[in-house]
N, C-alpha and C positions, 0 to 999 in steps of 0.2 A: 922749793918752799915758796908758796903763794903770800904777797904783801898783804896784810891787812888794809881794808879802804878805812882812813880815818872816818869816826862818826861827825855828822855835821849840827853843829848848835845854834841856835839864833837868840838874838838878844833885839829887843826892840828900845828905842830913846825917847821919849818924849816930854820934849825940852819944856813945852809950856807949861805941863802939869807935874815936871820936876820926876815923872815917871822912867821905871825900869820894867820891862815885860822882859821875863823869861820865858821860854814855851815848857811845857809841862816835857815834851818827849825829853828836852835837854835835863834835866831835873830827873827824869828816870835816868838817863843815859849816866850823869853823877854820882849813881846810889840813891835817890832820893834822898837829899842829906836835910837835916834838921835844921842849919846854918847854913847861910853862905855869906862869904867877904868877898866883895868888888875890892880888886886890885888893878893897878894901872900904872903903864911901861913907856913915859913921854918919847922918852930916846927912840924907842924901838915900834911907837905909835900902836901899842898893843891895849886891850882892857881885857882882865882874866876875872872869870868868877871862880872860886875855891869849895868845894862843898865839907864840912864836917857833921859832926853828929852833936857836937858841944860847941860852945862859945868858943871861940878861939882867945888865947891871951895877949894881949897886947894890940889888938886891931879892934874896926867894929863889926862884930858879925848880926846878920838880918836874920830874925827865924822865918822861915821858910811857911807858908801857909796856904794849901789850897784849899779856897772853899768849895765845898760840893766836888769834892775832886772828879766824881765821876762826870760832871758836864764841863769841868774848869779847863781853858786850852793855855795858862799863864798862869806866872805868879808873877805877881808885883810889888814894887818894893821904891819907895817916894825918899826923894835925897836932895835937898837944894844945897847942898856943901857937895854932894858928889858929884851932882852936875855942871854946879859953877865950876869946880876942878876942871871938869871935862873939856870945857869953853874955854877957860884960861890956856889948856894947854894943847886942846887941838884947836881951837877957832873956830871960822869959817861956818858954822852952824846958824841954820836962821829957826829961831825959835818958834816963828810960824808953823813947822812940821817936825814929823815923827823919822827919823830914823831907824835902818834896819842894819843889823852886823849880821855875818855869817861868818862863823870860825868852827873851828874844832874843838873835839875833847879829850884829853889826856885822862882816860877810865882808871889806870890803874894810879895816879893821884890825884883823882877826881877836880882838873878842873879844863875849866873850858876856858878858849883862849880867841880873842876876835880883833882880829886888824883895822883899825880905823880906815885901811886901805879899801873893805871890803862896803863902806857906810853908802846906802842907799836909801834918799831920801822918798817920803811916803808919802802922795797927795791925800789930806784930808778928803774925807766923804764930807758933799754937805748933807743939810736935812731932806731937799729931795730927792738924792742918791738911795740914803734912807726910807726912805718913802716908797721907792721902785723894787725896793728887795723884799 
């Protein structure tokens, strides 16, 4: 019996605009859920996104929205209560840049899971990086 290779999902941070990028494959790989609730595991240095199809009770869930899906590579989702969390309990973040997670996803209870172990941080393009592309 062959192991299945975990699916791999990415989540992007960007501390200065209070920003969440999810990439759209991660989002299909979930189900495309309607909902999703950012959860997060100090002890174990974990952040999990959860997908459903409804509001979830008793947490806050984000609805899910791609615009133009067919050109859209992300969905976004703005939290400065869930970022400040973020900061308070892992640190070490310098707000000047973007971070990148890479974790897995648990398909059959659709959520993705990303180790703060895994955080790589992302040089800003400037405007004439922009320029040359």
């Amino acid at each position: 019996m062959s192991e299945q290779k975990p699916f791999v999902a990415n989540l992007t941070i960007d501390l200065s605009r209070n920003r969440f990028r999810i990439h759209q494959d991660t989002l299909h790989k979930l189900g495309d859920p309607a909902y999703i609730q950012f959860l997060i595991n100090p002890e174990d240095g974990y952040i999990a996104i959860l997908g459903s199809e409804k509001p979830l009770v008793g947490g806050t869930a984000n609805k899910v929205t791609l615009y133009n899906a067919s050109h859209s590579r992300s969905a976004e989702f703005y939290s400065s209560n869930l970022m400040n969390s973020i900061f308070k309990i892992f640190g070490s973040l310098d707000f000047r840049y973007s971070y990148r997670l890479t974790g897995e996803i648990d398909q059959v209870n659709r959520v993705a899971y990303y180790s703060m172990r895994t955080l790589q941080r992302i040089e800003r393009r400037t405007s004439d990086d922009r320029k040359r592309i």
